[in-house]
C-alpha positions in Angstrom: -10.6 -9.7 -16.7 -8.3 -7.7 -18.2 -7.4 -4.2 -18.6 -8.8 -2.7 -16.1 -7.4 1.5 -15.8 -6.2 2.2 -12.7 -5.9 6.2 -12.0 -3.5 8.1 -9.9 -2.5 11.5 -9.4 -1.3 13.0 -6.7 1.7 15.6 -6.1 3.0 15.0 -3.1 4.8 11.5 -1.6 2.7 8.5 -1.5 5.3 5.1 -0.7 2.2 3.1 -1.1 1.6 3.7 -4.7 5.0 2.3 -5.3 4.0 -0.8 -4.8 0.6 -0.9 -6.7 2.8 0.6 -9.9 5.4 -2.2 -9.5 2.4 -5.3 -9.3 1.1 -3.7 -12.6 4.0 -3.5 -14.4 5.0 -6.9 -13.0 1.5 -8.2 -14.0 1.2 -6.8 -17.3 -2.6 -6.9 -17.5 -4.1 -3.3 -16.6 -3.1 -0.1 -17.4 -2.3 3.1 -15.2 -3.9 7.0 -16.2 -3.4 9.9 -14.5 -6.1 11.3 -16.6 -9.5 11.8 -14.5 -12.1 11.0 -16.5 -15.0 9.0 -14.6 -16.0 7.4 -17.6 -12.5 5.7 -18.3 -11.3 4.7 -15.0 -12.5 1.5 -13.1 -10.4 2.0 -10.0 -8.7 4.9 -8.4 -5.9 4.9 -6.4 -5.8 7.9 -4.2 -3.2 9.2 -1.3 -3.9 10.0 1.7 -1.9 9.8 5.4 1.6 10.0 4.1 2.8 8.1 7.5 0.4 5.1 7.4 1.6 1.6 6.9 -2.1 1.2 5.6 -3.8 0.4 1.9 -7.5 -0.1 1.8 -8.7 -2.3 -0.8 -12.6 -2.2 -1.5 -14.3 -5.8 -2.3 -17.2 -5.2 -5.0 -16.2 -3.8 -8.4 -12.5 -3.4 -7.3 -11.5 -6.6 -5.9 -13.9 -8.8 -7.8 -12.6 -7.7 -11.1 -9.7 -9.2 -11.5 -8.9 -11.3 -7.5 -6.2 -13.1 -9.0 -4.4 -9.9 -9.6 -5.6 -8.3 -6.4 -4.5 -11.6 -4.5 -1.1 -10.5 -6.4 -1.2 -7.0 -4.7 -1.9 -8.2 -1.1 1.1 -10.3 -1.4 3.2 -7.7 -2.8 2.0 -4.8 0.1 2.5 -7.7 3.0 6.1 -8.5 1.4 7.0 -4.6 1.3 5.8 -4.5 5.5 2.6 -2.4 4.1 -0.7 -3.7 5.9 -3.3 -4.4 3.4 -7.4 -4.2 4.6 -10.9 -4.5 3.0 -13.2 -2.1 3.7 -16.5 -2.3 1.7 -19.5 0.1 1.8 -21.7 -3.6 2.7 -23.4 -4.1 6.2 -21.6 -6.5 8.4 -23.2 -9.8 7.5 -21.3 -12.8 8.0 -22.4 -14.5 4.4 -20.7 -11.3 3.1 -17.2 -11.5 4.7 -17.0 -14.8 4.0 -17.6 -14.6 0.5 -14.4 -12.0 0.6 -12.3 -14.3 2.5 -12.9 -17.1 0.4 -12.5 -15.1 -3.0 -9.4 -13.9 -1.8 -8.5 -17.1 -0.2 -7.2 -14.9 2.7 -8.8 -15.8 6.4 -5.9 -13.2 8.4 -6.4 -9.9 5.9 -8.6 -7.5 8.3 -12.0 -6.8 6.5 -14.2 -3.4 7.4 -18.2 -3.2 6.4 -19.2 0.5 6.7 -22.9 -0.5 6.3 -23.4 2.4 3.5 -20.6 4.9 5.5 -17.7 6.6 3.9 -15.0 4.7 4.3 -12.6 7.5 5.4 -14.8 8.8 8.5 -16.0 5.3 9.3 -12.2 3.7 9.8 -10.7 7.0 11.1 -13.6 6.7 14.4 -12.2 3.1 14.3 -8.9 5.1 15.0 -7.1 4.0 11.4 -5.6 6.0 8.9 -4.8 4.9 5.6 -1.8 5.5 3.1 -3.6 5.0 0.5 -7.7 3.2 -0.9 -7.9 1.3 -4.1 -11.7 1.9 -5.0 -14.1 1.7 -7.9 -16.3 4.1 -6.2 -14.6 7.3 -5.1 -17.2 9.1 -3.4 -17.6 6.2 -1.3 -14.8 7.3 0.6 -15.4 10.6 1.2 -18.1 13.4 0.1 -17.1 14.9 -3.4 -14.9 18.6 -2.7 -13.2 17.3 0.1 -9.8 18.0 0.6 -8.5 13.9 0.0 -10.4 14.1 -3.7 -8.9 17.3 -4.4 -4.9 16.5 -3.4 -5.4 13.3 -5.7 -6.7 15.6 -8.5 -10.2 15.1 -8.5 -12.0 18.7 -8.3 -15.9 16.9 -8.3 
């Protein structure tokens, strides 16, 4: 796969984004907008904690795109002392985490199911906050309005 647009757009500091903008110029394949148009975009990357160590990759549509590139990416964050995670709207079956682990060929990268949950409520009760989620699916991590859409310039 290739040429996937990645969207980012925030105003204030976000470390993490560093990275993913160095992987894709480094990669060459995909492209980055800071243009929100839902229609155009297949992932967003969007800011959150400015203090957390912490990017949260989501599996279906985001991941399974282009793995070889997101396998890329994982390396790159655990290289730069970042803490890459899955954390995927599915239920926690096992069939399903180990399909993740064995596409990304990873058995130590922490994986989170949500079972249908945003993301953001359901890891922050888990007591983890995250720099920054690559996701295909927005308001899978939190309800449209809220104040992590609207800092990362999506008024939905």
């Amino acid at each position: 796969m290739s040429d996937l647009v990645f969207y980012y757009r925030h105003s204030g500091l976000c470390p993490a984004f560093k990275v993913l903008s160095q992987t894709l110029e480094q990669q060459n394949l995909h492209r980055l907008t800071s243009e929100f148009d839902e229609f155009q975009v297949d992932i967003y990357a969007l800011a959150d904690s400015p203090t957390s160590r912490r990017v949260a990759l989501d599996f279906d549509c985001t991941i399974t795109a282009d793995p070889s590139f997101f396998m890329h990416l994982i390396a790159a964050y655990r290289a730069a002392a970042w803490e890459p995670l899955v954390c995927s709207l599915r239920c926690n079956d096992a069939d399903g985490i180990t399909e993740i682990r064995e596409t990304l060929k990873d058995d130590s990268i922490p994986i989170y199911t949500t079972d249908g949950q945003l993301k953001r409520a359901y890891l922050y009760e888990q007591g983890i906050d995250i720099g920054l989620w690559i996701d295909d699916y927005f308001p899978g991590i939190a309800h449209p309005g809220t104040w992590i859409l609207q800092i990362n310039g999506i008024d939905y």
